[in-house]
N, C-alpha and C positions, 0 to 999 in steps of 0.2 A: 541452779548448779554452777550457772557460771560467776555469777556473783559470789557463792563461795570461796570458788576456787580464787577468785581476787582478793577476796580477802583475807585465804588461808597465805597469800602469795604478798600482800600489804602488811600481815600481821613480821611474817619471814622477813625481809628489808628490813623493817622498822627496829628487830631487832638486830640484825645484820649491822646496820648503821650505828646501833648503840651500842657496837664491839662484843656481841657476842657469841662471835668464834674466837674471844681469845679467852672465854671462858668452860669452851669445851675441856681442857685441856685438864682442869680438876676432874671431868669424870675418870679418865685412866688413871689418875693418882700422880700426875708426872707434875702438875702444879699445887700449890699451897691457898688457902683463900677461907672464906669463912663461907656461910649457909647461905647466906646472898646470893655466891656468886656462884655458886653449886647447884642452887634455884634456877639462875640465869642460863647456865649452861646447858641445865636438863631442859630448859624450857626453850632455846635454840635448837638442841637436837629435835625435840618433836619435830618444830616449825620447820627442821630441815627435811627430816624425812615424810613431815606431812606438803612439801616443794615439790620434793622430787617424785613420791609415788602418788599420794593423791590427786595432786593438782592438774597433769596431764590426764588424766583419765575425766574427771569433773567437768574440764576441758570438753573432751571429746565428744562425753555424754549432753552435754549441754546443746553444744555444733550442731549434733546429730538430732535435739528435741526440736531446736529453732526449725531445721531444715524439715523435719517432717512435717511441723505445724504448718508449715510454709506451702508444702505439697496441698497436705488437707485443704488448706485455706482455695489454693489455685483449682480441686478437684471439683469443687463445693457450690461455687460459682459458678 
């Protein structure tokens, strides 16, 4: 879980870095651009709202598997 979450959080940057928040701006219709950049845009919002909702939860569930196994492991012995 937690390696996804990095890499849903690696995929997000990488296109962050390759500008594209300034390709949001075709989905409300306020900018002009072709199918490219329309592609780019829709595929930034995912990566943003898969940032911001999934990735702290992925997080936390991961935290909380490491830390159980961890129990087990200490109970076991």
């Amino acid at each position: 879980m937690i390696r996804t979450a990095l890499g849903m959080t690696g995929v997000f940057l990488l296109l962050h870095l390759l500008g594209g928040r300034d390709c949001v701006g075709l989905l409300s219709g306020t900018m002009e651009g072709g199918n490219t950049r329309l592609a780019f845009g829709i595929l930034y919002t995912l990566s943003w709202f898969s940032a911001v909702l999934l990735v702290p939860v992925l997080l936390l569930a991961g935290l909380a598997d490491l830390a159980l196994l961890r129990l087990r492991r200490t109970r076991s012995c």
